[in-house]
DRENDONU-58720 format. One record per residue (C-alpha): residue number from 0; residue in three letters; x, y, z. Coordinates in steps of 0.5 Angstrom, whole numbers. Layout:
BEGIN
ATOM pos code  east north    up
ATOM NUM  Ala     X     Y     Z
...
! end
This chain:
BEGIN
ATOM pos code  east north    up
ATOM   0  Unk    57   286    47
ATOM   1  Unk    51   281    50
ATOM   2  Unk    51   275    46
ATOM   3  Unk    45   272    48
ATOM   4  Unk    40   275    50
ATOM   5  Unk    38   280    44
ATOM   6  Unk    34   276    40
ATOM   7  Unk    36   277    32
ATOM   8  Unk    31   280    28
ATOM   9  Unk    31   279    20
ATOM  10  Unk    32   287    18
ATOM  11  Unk    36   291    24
ATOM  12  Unk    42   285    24
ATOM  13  Unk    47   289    29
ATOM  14  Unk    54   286    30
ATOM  15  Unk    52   283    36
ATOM  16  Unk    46   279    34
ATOM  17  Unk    51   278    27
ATOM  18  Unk    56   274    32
ATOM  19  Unk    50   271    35
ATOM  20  Unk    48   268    29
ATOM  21  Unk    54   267    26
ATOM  22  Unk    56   263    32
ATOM  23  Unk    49   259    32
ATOM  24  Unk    51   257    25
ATOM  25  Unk    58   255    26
ATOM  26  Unk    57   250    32
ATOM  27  Unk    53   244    29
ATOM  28  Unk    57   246    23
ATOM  29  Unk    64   245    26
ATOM  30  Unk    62   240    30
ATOM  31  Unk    61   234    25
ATOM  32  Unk    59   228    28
ATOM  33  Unk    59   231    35
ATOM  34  Unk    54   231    40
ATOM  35  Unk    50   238    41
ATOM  36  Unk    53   241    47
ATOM  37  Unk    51   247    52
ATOM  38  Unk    56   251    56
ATOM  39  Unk    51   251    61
ATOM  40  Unk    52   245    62
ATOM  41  Unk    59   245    63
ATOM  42  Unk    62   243    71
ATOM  43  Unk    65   248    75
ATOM  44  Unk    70   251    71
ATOM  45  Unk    77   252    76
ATOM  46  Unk    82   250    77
ATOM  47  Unk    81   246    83
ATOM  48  Unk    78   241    78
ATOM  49  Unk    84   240    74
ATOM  50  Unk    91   241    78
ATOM  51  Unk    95   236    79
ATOM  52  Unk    97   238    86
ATOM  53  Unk   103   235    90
ATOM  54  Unk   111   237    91
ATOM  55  Unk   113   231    87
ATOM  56  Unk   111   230    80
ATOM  57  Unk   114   225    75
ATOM  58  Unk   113   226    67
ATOM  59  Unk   114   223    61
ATOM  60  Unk   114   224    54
ATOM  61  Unk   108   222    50
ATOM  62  Unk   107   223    43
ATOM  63  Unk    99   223    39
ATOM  64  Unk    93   227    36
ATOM  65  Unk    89   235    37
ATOM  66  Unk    82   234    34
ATOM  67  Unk    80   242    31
ATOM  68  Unk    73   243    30
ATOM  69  Unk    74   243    22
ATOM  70  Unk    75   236    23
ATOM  71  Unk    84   236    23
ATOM  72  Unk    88   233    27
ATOM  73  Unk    95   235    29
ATOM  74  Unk   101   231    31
ATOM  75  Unk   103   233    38
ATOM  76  Unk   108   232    43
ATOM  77  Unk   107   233    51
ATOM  78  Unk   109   231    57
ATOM  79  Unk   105   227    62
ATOM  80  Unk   104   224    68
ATOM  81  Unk   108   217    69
ATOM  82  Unk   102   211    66
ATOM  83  Unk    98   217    64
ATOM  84  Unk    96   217    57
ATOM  85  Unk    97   224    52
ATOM  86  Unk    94   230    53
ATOM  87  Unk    94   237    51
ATOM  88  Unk    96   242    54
ATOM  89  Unk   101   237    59
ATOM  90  Unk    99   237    67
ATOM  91  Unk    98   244    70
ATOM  92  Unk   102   243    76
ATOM  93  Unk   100   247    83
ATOM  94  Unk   104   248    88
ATOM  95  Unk   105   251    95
ATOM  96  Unk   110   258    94
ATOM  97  Unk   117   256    99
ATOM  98  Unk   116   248    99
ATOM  99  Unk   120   244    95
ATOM 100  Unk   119   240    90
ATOM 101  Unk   122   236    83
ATOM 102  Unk   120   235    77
ATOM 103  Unk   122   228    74
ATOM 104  Unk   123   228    67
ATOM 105  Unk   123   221    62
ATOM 106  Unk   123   222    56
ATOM 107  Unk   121   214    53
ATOM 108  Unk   116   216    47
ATOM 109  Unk   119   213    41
ATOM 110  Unk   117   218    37
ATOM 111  Unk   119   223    41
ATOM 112  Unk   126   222    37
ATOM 113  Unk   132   227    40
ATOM 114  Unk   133   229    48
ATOM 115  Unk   128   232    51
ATOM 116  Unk   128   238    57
ATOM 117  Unk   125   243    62
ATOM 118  Unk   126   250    65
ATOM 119  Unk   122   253    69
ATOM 120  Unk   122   261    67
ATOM 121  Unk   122   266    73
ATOM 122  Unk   124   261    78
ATOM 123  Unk   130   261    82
ATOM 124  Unk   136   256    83
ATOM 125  Unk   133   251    79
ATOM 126  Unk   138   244    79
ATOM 127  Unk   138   239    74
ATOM 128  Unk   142   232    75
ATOM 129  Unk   142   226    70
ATOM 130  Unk   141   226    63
ATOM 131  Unk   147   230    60
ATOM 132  Unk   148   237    59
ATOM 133  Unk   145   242    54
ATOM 134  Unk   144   249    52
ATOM 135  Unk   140   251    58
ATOM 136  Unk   139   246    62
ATOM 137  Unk   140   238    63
ATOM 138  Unk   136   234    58
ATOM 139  Unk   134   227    57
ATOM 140  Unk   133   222    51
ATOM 141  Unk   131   219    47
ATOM 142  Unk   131   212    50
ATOM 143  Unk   131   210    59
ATOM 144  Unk   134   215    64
ATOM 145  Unk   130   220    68
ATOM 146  Unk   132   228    69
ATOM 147  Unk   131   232    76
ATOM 148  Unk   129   239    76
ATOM 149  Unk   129   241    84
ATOM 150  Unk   127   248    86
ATOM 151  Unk   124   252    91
ATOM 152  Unk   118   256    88
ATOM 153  Unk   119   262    92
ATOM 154  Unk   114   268    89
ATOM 155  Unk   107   266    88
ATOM 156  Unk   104   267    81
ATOM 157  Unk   103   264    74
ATOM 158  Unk   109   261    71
ATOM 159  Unk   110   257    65
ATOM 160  Unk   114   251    64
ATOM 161  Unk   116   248    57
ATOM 162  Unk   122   244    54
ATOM 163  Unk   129   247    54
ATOM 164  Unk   131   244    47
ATOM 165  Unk   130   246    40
ATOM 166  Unk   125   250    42
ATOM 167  Unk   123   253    36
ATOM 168  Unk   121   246    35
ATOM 169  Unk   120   243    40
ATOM 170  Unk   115   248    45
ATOM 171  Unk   111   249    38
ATOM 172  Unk   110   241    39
ATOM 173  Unk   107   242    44
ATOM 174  Unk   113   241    50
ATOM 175  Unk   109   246    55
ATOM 176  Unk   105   246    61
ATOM 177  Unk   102   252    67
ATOM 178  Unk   105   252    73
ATOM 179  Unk   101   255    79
ATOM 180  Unk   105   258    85
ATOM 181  Unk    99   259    91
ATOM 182  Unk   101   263    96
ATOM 183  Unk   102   259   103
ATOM 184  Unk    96   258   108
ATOM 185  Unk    92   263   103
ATOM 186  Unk    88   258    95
ATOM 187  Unk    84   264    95
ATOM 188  Unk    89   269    93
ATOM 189  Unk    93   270    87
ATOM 190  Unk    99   273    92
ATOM 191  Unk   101   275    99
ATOM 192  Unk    97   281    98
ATOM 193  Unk    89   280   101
ATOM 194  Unk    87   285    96
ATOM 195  Unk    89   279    91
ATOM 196  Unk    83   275    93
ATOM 197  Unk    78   271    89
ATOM 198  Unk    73   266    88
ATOM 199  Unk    76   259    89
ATOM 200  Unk    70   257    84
ATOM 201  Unk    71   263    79
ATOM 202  Unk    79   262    77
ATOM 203  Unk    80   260    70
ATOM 204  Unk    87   259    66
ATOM 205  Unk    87   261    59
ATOM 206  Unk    94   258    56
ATOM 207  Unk    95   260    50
ATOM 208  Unk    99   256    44
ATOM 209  Unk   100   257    36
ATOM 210  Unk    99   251    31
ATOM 211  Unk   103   251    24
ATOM 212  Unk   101   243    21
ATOM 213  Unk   107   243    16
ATOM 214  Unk   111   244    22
ATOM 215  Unk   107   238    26
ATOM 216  Unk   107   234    19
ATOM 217  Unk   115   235    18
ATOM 218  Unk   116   232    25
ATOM 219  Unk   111   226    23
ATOM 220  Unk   114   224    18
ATOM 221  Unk   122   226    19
ATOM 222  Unk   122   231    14
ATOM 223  Unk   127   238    15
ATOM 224  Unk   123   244    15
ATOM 225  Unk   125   251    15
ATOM 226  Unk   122   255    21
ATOM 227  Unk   124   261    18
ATOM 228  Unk   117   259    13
ATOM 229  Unk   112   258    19
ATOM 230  Unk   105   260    19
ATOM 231  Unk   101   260    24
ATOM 232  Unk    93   257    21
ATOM 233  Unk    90   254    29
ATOM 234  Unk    91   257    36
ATOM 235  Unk    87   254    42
ATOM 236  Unk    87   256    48
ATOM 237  Unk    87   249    54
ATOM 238  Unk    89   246    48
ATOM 239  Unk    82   247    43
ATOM 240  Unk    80   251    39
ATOM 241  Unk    73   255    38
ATOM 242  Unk    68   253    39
ATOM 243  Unk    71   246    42
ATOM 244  Unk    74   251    47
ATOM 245  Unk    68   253    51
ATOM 246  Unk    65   245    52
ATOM 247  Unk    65   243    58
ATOM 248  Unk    72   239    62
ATOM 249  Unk    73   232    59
ATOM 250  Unk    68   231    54
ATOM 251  Unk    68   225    51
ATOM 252  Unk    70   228    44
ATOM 253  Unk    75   231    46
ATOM 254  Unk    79   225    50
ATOM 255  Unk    86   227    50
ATOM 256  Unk    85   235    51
ATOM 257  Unk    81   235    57
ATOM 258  Unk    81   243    59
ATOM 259  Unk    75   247    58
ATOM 260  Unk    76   255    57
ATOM 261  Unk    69   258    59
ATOM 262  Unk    69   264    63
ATOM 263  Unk    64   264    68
ATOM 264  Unk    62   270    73
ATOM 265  Unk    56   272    77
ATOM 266  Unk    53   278    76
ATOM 267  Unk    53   283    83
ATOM 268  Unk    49   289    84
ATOM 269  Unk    55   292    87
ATOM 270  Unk    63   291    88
ATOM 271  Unk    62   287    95
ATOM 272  Unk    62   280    91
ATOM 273  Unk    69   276    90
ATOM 274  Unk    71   277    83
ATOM 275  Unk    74   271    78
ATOM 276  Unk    81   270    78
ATOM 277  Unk    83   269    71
ATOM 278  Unk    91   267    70
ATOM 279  Unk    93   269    62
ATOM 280  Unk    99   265    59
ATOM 281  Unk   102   265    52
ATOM 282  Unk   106   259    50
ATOM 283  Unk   106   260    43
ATOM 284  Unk   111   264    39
ATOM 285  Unk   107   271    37
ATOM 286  Unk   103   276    42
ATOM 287  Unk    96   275    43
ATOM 288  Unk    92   281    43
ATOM 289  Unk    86   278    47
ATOM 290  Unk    80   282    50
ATOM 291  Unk    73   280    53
ATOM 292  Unk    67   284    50
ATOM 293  Unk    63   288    55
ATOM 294  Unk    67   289    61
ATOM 295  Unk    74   291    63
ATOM 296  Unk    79   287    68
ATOM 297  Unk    84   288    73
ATOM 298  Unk    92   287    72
ATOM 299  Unk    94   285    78
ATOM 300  Unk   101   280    76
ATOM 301  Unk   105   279    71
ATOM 302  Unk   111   274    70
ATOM 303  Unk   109   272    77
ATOM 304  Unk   111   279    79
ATOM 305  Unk   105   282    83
ATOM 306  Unk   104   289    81
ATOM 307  Unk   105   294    86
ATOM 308  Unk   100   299    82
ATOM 309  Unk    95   295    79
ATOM 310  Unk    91   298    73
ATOM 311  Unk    84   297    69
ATOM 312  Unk    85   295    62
ATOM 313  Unk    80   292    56
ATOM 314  Unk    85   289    52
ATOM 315  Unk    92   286    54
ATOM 316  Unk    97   284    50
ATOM 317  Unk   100   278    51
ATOM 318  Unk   107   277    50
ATOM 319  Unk   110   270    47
ATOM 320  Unk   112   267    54
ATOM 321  Unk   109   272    58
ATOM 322  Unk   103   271    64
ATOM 323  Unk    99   275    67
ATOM 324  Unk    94   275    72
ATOM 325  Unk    88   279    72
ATOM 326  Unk    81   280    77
ATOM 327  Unk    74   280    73
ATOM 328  Unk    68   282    76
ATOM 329  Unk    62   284    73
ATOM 330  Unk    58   289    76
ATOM 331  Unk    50   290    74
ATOM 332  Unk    51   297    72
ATOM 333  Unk    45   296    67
ATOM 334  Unk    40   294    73
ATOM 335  Unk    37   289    70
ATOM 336  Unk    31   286    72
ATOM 337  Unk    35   280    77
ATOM 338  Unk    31   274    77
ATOM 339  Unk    24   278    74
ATOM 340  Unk    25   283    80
ATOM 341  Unk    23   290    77
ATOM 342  Unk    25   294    75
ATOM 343  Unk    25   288    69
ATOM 344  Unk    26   291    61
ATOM 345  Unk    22   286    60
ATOM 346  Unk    15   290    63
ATOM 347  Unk    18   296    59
ATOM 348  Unk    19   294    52
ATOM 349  Unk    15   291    47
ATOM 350  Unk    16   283    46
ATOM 351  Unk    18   281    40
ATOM 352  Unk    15   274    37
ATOM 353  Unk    17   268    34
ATOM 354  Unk    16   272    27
ATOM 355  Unk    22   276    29
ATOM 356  Unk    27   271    31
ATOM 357  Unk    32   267    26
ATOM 358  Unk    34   261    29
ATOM 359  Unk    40   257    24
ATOM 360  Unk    38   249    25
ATOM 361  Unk    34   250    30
ATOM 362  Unk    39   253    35
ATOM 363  Unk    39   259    39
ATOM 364  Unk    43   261    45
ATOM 365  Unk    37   266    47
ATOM 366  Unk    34   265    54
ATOM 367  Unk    26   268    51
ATOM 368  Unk    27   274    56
ATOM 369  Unk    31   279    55
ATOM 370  Unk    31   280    63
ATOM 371  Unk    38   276    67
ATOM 372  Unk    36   271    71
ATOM 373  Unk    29   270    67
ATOM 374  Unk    29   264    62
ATOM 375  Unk    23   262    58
ATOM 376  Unk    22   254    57
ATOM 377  Unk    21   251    50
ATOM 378  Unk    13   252    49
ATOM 379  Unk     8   249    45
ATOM 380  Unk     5   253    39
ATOM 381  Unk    -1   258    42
ATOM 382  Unk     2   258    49
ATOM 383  Unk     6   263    52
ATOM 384  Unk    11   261    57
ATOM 385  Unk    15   268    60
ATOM 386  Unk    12   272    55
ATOM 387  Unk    15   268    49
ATOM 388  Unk    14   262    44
ATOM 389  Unk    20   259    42
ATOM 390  Unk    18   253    36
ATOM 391  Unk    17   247    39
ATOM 392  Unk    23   243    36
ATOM 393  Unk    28   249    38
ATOM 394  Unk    34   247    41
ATOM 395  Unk    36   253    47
ATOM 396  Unk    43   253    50
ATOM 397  Unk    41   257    56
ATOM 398  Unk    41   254    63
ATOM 399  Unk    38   259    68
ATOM 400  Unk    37   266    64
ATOM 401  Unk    45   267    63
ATOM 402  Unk    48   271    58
ATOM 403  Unk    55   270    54
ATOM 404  Unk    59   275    52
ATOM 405  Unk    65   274    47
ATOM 406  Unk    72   273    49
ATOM 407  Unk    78   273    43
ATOM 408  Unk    83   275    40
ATOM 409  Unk    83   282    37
ATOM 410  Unk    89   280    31
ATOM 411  Unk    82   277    27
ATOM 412  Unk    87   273    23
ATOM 413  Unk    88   268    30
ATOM 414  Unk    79   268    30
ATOM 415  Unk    79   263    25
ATOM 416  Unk    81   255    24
ATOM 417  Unk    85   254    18
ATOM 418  Unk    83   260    14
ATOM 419  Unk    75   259    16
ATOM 420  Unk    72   263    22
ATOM 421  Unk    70   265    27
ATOM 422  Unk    74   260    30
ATOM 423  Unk    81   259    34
ATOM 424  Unk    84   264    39
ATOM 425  Unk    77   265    42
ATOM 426  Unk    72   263    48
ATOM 427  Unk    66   265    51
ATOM 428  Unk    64   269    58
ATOM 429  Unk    58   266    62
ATOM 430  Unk    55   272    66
ATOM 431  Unk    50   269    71
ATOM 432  Unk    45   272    76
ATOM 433  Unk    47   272    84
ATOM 434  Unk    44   266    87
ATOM 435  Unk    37   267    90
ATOM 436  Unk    36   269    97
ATOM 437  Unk    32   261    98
ATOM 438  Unk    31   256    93
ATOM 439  Unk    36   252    88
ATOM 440  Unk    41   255    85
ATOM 441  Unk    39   254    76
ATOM 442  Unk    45   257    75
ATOM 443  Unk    50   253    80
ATOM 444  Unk    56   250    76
ATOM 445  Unk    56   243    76
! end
């Protein structure tokens, strides 16, 4: 389903050109008092911008506030980095699979009020000292003292680490954290098995969590909550919710939830191009049926366990506490007119005009052109650049000619924040044309 590129025509409004404008309308709308953005814009989304790599991490307990696009905030607990400030979700630690590392764990935050832990699902040999003994694991606090969590990671793969101790409570606080586990002497590969290669610069985690502020709001204020009453109303993907989820890395709106979500892929005229690596964890308590529109992917891991038959599928249900790893390519396979090389629907079709476009706030996410890799700047009345005139004021989140397709939950009550959609557990896949043959890359990540 192509976000971007149909212009939305005022009489035949089909149920793309709906998401287009729905989507037009809610940006501003839920973005009060935050500058307009343009997922074009956005730094390389891959992991290699945000892992903290190394053998030895040391972490602390932090507590503060999730923004969420209605204009909420949510007290949360986390884990961060020693002198580090708060964040959403906790560090995503990288590591190298047969190479120790430990975990130190001190849990110093005041407001954090009851011991505190970590346990690492699917690794092997785990060994605690400090802190006293809990129900799974060693656990700390409140107050001085650290916890050591030693282990070797022996299987490549996504994991998830989270708090070992009142987990109904606590991993829903916000007590939870990716790990990666890169295969050694081999970062461009999800396992040991090279048919696992991908795009360094095309590997995203989406980690998934669910939000019930009554609990949130209990913690806060130190009041008993019954758990058997939870209901979910937010869900976010890296920490925000949509739309936040599709703004660039470290926005300044967004400072204690750094992780952008957006989806980012070339589009190749066969399969000889490295496919995106896309890594699913669910930390929340409820599986998630989540899906890109458009196109399928391929399950080649899950738990941190490569497949030994991987298989094609559109729509994977993820499991709560559940990984998995999956390779995303996209094929031209509608032959479109690449950087205007024929052949160009564009030379085919009629074209519309700016009597035939809806633009809600003077927004739009179409290129002028409905050609990948073809993208019509802003022009003057009674001018005609590629074909198209926007009007003069209009404000085009388009970089090069791109086109976005939606990438959500299919549980639609989850594609909404707080009763108001669309919104929550969903984010966006960017298609980018191949780079050109000479000349500069307009659709390089920056």
């Amino acid at each position: 389903m192509m976000f971007n590129q149909i212009p939305i025509k005022k009489v035949r409004l089909g149920l793309t050109a709906l998401i287009v404008l729905l989507v037009a309308a809610l940006l501003p709308a839920m973005a009060v008092g935050r500058p307009k953005f343009a997922p074009a814009a956005a730094p390389a989304e891959s992991l290699g911008d945000i892992c903290t790599e190394g053998a030895t991490f040391d972490l602390e307990t932090r507590t503060g506030h999730l923004q969420t696009p209605d204009g909420n905030s949510v007290f949360m607990w986390t884990y961060a980095l020693a002198g580090g400030d708060f964040q959403i979700p906790s560090p995503i630690l990288c590591v190298e699979e047969d190479t120790p590392i430990t975990i130190n764990l001190t849990n110093n935050d005041p407001r954090v009020t009851e011991p505190v832990s970590l346990i690492f699902p699917g690794q092997i040999g785990v060994t605690a000292t400090g802190g006293t003994a809990g129900l799974f694991t060693n656990e700390i606090g409140p107050g001085p003292g650290t916890v050591s969590y030693t282990f070797t990671p022996t299987e490549p793969g996504t994991y998830l680490y989270e708090s070992g101790t009142n987990q109904h409570r606590q991993v829903e606080m916000g007590l939870y954290g990716a790990l990666i586990v890169r295969p050694a002497g081999a970062p461009d590969q999800a396992y040991a098995d090279s048919s696992t290669r991908f795009d360094p610069e095309r590997e995203v985690l989406l980690l998934i969590h669910d939000i019930d502020p009554d609990l949130h709001q209990a913690v806060e204020r130190n009041e008993e909550y019954d758990i058997t009453t939870k209901h979910d109303r937010y869900w976010t993907i890296n920490g925000r919710s949509f739309p936040d989820s599709i703004a660039p890395n470290n926005v300044p709106w967004l400072p204690a939830q750094p992780y952008g979500a957006l989806v980012r892929v070339n589009a190749s005229a066969n399969n000889n191009t490295l496919p995106a690596l896309i890594r699913y964890v669910n930390a929340g308590l409820e599986n998630h049926p989540f899906h890109p529109h458009g196109n399928h992917m391929r399950v080649i891991g899950r738990d941190g366990r490569p497949l030994s038959l991987p298989f094609d599928n559109f729509a994977t249900t993820i499991g709560s506490g559940q990984t998995y790893d999956l390779l995303f390519r996209w094929v031209n396979v509608e032959n479109w007119g690449i950087g205007g090389a024929p052949p160009r629907i564009a030379d085919q079709v009629t074209y519309p005009n700016n009597i035939n476009l809806t633009l809600k706030d003077g927004v739009t996410w179409y290129s002028g052109d409905p050609d990948l890799g073809v993208h019509a700047t802003n022009s003057p009345p009674g001018t005609n650049q590629t074909n198209f005139d926007f009007p003069a004021d209009t404000t085009i989140f388009n970089q090069c000619g791109e086109f976005y397709f939606p990438w959500h939950s299919h549980a639609l009550n989850e594609f909404q924040n707080f009763d108001e959609g669309f919104g929550g557990l969903a984010t966006l896949v960017r298609v980018d044309p191949p780079p050109p043959a000479s000349g500069p890359d307009l659709c390089a990540p920056r």
